[in-house]
mmCIF entry with sequence, helices, sheets and N, C-alpha, C, O atoms, coordinates in Angstrom:
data_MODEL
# 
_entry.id   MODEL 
# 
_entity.id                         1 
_entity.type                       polymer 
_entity.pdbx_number_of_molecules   1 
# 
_entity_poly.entity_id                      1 
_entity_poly.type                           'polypeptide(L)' 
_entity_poly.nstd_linkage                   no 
_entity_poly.nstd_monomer                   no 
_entity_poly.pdbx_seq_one_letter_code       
;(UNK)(UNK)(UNK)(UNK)(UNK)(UNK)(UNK)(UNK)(UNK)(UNK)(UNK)(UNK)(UNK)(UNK)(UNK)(UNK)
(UNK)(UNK)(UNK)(UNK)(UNK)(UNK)(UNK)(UNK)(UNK)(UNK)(UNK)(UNK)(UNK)(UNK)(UNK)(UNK)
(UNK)(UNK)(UNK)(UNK)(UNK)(UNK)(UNK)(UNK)(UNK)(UNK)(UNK)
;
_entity_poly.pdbx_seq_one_letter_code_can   XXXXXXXXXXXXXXXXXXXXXXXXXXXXXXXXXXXXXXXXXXX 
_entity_poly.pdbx_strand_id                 A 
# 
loop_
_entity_poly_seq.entity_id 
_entity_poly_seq.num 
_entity_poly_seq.mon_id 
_entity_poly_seq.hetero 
1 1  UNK n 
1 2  UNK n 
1 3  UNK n 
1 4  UNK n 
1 5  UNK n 
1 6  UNK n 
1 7  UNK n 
1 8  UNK n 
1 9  UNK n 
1 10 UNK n 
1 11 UNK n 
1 12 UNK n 
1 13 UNK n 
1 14 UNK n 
1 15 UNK n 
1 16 UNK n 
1 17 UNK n 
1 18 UNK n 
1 19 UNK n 
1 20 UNK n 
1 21 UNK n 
1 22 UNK n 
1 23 UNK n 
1 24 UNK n 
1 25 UNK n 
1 26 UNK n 
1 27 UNK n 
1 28 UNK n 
1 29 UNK n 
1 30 UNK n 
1 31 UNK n 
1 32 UNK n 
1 33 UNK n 
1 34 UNK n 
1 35 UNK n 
1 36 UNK n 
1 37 UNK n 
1 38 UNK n 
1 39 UNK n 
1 40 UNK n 
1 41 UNK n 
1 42 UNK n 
1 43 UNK n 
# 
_struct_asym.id          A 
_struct_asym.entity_id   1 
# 
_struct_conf.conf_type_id            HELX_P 
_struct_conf.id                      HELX_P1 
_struct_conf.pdbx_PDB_helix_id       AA1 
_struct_conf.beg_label_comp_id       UNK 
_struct_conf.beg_label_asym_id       A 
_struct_conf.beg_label_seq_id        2 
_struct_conf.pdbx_beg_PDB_ins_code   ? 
_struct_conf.end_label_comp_id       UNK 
_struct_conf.end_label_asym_id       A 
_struct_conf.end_label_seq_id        26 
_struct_conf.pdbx_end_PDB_ins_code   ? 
_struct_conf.beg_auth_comp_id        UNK 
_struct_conf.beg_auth_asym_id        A 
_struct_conf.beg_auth_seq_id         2 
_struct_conf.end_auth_comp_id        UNK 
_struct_conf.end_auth_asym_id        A 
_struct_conf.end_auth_seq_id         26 
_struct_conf.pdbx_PDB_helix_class    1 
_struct_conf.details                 ? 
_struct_conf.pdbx_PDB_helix_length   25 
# 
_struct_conf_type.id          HELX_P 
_struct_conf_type.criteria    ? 
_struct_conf_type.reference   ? 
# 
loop_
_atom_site.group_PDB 
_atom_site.id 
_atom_site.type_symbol 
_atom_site.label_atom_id 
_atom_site.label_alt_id 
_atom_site.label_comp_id 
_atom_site.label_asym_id 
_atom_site.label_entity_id 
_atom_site.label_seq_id 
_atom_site.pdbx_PDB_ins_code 
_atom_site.Cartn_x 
_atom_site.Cartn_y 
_atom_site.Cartn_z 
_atom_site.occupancy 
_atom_site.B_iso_or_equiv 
_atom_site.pdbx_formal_charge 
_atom_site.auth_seq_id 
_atom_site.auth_comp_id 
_atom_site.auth_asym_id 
_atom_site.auth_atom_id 
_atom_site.pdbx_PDB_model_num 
ATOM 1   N N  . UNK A 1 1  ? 6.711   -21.930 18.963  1.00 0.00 ? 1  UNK A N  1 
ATOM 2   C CA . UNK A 1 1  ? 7.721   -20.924 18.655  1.00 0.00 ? 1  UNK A CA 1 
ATOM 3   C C  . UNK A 1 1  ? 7.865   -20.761 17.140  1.00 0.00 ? 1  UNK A C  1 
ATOM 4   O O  . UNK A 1 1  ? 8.294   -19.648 16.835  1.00 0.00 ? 1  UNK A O  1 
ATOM 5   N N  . UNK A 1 2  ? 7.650   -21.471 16.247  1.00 0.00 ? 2  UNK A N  1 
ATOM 6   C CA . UNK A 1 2  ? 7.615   -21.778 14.649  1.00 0.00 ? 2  UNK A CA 1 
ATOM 7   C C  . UNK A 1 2  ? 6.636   -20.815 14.329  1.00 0.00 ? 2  UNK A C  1 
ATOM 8   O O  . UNK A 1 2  ? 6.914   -19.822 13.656  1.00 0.00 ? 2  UNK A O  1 
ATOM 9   N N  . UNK A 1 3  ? 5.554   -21.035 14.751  1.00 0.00 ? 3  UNK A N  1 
ATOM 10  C CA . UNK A 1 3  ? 4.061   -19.951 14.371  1.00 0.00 ? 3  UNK A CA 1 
ATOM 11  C C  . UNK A 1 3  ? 4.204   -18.600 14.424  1.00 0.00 ? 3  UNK A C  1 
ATOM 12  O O  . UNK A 1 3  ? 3.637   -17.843 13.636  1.00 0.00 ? 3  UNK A O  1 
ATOM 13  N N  . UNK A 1 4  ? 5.264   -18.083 15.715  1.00 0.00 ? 4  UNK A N  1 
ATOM 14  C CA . UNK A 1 4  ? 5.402   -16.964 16.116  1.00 0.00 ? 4  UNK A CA 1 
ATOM 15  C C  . UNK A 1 4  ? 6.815   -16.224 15.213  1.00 0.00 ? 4  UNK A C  1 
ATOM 16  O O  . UNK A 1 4  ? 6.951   -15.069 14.812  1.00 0.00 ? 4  UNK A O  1 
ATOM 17  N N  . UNK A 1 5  ? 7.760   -17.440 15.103  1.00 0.00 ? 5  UNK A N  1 
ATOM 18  C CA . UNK A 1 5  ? 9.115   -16.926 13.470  1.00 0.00 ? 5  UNK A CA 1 
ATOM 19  C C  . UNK A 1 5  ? 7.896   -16.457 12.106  1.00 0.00 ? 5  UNK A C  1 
ATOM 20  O O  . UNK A 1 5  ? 7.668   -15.388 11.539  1.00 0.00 ? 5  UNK A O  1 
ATOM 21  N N  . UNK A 1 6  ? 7.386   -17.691 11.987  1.00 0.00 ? 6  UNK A N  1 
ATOM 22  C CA . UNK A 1 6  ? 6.363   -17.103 10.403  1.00 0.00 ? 6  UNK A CA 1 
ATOM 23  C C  . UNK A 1 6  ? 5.649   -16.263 10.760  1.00 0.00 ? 6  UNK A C  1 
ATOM 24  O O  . UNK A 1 6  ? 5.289   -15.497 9.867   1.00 0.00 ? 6  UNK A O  1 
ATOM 25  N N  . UNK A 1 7  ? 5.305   -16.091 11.661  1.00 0.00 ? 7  UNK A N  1 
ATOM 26  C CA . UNK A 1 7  ? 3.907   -14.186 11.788  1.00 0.00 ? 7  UNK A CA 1 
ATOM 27  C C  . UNK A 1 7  ? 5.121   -13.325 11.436  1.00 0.00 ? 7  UNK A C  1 
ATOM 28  O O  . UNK A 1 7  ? 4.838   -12.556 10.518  1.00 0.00 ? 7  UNK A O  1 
ATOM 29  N N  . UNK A 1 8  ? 6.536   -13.189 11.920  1.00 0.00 ? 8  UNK A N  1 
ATOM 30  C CA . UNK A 1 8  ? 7.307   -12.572 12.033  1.00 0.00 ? 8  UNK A CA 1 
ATOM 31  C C  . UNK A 1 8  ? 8.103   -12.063 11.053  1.00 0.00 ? 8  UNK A C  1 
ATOM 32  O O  . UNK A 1 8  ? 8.627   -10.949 11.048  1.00 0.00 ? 8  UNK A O  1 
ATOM 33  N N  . UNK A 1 9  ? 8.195   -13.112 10.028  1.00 0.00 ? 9  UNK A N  1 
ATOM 34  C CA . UNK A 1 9  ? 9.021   -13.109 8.784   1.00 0.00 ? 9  UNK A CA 1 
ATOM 35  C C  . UNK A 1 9  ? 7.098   -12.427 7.609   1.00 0.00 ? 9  UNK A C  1 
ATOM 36  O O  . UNK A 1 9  ? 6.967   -11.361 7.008   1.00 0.00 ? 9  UNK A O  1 
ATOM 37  N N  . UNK A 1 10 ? 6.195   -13.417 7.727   1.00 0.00 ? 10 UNK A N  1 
ATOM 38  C CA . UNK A 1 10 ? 5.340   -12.432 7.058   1.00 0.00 ? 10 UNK A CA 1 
ATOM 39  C C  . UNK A 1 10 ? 5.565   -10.955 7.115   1.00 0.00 ? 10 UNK A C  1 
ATOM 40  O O  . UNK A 1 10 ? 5.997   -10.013 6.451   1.00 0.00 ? 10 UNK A O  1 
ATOM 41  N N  . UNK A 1 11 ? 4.972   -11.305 8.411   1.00 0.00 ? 11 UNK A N  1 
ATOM 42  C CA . UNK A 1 11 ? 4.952   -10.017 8.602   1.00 0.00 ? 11 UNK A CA 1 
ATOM 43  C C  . UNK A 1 11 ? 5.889   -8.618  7.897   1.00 0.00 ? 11 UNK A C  1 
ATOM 44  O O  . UNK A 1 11 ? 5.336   -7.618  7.438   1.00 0.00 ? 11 UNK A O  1 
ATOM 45  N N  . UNK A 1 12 ? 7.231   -8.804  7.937   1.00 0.00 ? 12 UNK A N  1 
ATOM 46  C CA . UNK A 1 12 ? 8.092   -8.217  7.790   1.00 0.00 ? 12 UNK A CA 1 
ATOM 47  C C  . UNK A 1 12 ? 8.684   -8.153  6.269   1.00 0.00 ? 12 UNK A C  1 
ATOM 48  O O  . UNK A 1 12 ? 9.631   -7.422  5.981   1.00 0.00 ? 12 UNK A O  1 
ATOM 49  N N  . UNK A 1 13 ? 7.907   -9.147  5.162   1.00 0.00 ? 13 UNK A N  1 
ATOM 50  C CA . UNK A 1 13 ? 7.780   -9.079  3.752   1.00 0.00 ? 13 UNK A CA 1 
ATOM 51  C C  . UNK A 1 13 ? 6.482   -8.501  3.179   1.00 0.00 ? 13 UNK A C  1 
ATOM 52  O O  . UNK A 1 13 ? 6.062   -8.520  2.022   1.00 0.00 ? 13 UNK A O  1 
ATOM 53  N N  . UNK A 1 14 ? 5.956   -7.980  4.304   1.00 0.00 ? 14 UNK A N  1 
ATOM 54  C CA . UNK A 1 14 ? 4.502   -7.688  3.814   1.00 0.00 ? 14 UNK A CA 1 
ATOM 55  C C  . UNK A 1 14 ? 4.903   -5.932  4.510   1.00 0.00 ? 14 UNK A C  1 
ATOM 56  O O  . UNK A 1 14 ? 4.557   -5.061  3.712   1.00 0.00 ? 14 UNK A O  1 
ATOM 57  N N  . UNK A 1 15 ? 5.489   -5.430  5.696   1.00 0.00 ? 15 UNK A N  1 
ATOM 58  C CA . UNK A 1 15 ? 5.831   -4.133  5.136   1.00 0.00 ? 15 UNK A CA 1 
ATOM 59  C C  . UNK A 1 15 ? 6.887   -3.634  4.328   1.00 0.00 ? 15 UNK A C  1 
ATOM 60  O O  . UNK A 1 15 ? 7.122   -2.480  3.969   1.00 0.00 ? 15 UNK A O  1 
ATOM 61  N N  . UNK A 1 16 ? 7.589   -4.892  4.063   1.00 0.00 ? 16 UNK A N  1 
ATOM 62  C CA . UNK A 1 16 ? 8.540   -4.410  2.918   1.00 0.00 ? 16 UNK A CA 1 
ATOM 63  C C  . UNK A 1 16 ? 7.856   -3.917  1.830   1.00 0.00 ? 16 UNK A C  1 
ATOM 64  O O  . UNK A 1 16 ? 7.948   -2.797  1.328   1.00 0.00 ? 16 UNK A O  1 
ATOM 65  N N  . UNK A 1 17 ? 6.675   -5.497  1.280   1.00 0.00 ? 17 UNK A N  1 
ATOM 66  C CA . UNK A 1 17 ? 5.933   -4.584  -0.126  1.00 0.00 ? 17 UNK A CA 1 
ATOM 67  C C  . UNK A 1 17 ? 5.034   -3.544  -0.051  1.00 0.00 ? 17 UNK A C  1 
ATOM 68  O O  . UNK A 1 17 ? 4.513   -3.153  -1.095  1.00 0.00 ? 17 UNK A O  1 
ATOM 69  N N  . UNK A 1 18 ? 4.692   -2.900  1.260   1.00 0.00 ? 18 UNK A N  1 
ATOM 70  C CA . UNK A 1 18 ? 3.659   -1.743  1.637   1.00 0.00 ? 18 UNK A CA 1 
ATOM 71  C C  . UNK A 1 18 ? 4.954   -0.703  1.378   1.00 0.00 ? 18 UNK A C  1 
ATOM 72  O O  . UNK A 1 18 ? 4.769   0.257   0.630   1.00 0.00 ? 18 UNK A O  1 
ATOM 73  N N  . UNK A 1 19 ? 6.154   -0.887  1.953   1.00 0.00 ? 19 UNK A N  1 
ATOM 74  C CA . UNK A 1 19 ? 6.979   0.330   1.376   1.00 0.00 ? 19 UNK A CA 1 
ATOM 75  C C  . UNK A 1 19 ? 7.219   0.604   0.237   1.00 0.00 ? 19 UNK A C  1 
ATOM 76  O O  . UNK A 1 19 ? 7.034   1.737   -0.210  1.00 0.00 ? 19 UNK A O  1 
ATOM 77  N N  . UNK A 1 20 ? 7.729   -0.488  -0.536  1.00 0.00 ? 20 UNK A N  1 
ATOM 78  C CA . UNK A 1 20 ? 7.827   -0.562  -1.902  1.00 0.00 ? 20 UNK A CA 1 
ATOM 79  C C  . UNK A 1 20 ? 6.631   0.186   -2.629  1.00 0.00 ? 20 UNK A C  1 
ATOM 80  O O  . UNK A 1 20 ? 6.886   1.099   -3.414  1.00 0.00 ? 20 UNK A O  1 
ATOM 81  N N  . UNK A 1 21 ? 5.509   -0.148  -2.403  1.00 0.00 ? 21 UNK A N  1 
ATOM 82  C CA . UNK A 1 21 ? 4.034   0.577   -3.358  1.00 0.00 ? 21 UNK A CA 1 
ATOM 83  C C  . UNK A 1 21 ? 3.928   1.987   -2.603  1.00 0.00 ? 21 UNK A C  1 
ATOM 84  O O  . UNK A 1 21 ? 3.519   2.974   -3.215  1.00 0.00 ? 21 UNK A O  1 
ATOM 85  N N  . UNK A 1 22 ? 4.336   2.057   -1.161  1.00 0.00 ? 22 UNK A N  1 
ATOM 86  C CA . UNK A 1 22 ? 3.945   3.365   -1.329  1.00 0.00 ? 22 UNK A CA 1 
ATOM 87  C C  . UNK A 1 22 ? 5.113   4.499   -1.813  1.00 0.00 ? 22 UNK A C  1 
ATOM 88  O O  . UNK A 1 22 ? 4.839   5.698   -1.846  1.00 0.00 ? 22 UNK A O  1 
ATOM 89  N N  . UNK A 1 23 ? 6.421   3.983   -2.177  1.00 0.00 ? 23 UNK A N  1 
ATOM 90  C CA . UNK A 1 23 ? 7.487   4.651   -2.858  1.00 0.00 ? 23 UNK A CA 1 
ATOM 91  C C  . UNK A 1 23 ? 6.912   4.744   -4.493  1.00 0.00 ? 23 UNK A C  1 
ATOM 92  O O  . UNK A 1 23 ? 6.816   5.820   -5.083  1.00 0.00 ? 23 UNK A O  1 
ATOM 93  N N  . UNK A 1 24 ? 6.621   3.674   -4.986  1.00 0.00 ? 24 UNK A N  1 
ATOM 94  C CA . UNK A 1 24 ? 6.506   3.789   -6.055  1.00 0.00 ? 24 UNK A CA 1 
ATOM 95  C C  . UNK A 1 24 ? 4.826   4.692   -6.641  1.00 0.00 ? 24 UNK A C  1 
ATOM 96  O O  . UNK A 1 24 ? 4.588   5.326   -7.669  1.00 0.00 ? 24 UNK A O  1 
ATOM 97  N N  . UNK A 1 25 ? 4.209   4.452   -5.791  1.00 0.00 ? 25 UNK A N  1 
ATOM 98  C CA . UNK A 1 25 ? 3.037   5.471   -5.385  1.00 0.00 ? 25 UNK A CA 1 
ATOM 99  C C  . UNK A 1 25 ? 2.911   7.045   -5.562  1.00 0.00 ? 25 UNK A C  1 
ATOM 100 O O  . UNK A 1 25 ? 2.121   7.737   -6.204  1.00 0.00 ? 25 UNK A O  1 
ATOM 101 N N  . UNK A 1 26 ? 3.764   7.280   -4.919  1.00 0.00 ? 26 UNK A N  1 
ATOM 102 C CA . UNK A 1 26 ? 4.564   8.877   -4.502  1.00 0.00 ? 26 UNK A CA 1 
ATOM 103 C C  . UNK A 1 26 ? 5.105   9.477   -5.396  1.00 0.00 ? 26 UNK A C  1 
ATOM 104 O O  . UNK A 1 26 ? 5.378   10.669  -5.252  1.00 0.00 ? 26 UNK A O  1 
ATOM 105 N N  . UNK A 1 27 ? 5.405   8.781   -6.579  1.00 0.00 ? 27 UNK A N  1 
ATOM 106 C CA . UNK A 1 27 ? 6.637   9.002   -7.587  1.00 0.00 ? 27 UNK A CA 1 
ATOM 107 C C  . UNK A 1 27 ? 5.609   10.069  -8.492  1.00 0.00 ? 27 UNK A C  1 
ATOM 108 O O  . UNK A 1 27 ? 4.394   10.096  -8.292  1.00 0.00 ? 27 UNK A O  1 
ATOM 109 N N  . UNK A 1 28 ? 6.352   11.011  -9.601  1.00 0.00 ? 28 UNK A N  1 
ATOM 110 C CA . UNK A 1 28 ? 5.452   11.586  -10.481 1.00 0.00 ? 28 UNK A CA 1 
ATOM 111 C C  . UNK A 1 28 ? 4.618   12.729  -9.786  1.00 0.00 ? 28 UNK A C  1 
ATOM 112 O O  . UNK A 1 28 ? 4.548   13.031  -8.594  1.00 0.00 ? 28 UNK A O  1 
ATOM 113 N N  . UNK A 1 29 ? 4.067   13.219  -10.789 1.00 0.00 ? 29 UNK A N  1 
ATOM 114 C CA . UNK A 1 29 ? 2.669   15.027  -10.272 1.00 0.00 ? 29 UNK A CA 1 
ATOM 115 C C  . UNK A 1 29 ? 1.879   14.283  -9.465  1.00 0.00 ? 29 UNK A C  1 
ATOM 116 O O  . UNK A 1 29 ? 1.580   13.151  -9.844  1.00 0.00 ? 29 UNK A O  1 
ATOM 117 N N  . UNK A 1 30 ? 1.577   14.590  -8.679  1.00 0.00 ? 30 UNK A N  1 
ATOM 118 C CA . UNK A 1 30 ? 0.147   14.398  -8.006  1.00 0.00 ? 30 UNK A CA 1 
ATOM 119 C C  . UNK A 1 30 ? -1.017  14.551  -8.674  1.00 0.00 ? 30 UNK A C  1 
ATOM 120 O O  . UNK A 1 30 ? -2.038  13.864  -8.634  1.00 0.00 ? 30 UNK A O  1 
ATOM 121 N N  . UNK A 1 31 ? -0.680  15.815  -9.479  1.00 0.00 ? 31 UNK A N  1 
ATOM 122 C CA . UNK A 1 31 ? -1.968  16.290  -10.639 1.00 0.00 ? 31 UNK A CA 1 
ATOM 123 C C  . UNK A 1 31 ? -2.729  15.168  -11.471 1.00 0.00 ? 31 UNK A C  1 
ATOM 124 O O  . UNK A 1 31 ? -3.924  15.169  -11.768 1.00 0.00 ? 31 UNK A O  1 
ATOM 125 N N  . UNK A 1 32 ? -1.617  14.058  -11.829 1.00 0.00 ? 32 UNK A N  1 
ATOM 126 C CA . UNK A 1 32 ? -1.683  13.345  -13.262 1.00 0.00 ? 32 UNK A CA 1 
ATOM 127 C C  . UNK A 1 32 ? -2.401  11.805  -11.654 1.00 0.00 ? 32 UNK A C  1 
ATOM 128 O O  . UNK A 1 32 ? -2.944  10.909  -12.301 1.00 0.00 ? 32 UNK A O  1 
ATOM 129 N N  . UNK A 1 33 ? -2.451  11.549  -10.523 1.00 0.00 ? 33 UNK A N  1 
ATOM 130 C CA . UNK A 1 33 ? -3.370  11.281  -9.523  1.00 0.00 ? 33 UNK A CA 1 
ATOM 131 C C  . UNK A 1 33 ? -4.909  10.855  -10.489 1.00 0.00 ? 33 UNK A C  1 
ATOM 132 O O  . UNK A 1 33 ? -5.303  11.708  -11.284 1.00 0.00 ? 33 UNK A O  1 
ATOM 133 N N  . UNK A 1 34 ? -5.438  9.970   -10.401 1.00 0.00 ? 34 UNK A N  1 
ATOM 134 C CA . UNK A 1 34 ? -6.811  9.707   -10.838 1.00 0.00 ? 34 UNK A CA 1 
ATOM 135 C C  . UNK A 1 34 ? -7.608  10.353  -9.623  1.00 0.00 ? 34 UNK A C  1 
ATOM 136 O O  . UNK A 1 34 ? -7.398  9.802   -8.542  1.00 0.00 ? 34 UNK A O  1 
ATOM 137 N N  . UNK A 1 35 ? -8.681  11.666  -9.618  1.00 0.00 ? 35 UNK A N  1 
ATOM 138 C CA . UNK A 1 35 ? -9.520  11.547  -8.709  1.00 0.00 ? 35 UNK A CA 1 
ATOM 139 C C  . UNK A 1 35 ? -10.139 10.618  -7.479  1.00 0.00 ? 35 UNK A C  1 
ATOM 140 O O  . UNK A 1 35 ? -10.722 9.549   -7.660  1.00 0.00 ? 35 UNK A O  1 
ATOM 141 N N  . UNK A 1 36 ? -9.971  11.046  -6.593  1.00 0.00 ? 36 UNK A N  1 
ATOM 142 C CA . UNK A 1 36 ? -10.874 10.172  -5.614  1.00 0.00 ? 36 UNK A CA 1 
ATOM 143 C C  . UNK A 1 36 ? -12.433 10.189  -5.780  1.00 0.00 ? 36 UNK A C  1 
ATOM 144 O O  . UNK A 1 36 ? -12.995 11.172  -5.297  1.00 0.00 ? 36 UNK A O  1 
ATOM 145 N N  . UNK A 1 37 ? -13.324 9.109   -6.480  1.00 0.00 ? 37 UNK A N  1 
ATOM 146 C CA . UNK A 1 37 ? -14.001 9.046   -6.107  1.00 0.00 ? 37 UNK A CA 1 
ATOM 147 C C  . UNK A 1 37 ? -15.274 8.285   -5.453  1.00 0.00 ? 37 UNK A C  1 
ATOM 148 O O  . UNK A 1 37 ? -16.135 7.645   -6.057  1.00 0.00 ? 37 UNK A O  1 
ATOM 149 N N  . UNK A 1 38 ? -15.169 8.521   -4.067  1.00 0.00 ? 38 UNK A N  1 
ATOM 150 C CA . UNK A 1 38 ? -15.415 7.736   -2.653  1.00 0.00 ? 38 UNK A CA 1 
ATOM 151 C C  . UNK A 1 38 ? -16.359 8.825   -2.595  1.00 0.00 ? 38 UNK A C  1 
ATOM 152 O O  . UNK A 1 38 ? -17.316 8.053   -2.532  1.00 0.00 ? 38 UNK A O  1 
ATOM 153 N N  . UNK A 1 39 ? -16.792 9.721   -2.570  1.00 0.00 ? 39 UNK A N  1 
ATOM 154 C CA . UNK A 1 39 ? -18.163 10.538  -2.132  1.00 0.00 ? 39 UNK A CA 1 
ATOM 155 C C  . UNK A 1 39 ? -19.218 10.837  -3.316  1.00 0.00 ? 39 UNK A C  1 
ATOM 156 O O  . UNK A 1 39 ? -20.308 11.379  -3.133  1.00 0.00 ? 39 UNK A O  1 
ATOM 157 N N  . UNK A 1 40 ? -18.666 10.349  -4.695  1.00 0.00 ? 40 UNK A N  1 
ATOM 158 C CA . UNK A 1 40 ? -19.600 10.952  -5.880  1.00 0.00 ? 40 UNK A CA 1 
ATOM 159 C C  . UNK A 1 40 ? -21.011 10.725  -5.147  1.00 0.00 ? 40 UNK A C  1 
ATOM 160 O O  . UNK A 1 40 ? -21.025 9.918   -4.217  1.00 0.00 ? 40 UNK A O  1 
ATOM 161 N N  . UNK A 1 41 ? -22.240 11.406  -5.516  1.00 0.00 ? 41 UNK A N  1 
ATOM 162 C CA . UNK A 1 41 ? -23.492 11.204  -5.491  1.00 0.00 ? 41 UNK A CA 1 
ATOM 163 C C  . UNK A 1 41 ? -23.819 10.548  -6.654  1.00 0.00 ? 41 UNK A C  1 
ATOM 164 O O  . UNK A 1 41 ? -24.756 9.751   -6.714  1.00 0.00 ? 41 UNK A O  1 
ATOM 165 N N  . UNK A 1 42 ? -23.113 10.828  -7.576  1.00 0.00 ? 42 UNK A N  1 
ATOM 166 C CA . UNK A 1 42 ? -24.090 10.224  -9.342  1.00 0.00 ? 42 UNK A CA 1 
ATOM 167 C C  . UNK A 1 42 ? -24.096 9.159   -9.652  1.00 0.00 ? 42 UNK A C  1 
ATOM 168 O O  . UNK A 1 42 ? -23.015 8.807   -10.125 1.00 0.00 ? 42 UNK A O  1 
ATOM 169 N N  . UNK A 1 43 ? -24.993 8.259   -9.608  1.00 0.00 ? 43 UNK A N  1 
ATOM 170 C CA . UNK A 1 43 ? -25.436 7.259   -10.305 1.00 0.00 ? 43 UNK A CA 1 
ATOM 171 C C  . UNK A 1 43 ? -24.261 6.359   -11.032 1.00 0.00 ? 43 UNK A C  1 
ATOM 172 O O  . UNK A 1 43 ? -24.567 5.384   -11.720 1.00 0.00 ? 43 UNK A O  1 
# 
C-alpha cells in the first residue's frame, strides 16, 4: 500500500510541474517561439 501512496504523490508533483511549464510556456508572442525544427532536410 506504501508503493501505491508514492506512485500517487509522484505522480501528482510531476503534473503539478507539467502545469507549471506549460503556463509558463504559453506566456508571451508566439512569434518570438524558436522555430520547430524536427523536419529540416539540411545537413
Amino acid at each position: 500500500m506504501d508503493s501505491t501512496e508514492q506512485f500517487i504523490n509522484k505522480l501528482h508533483e510531476t503534473q503539478a510541474k507539467d502545469e507549471r511549464n506549460r503556463q509558463k510556456n504559453t506566456k508571451g508572442q508566439p512569434s518570438k517561439k524558436l522555430p520547430n525544427k524536427q523536419h529540416t532536410r539540411n545537413p
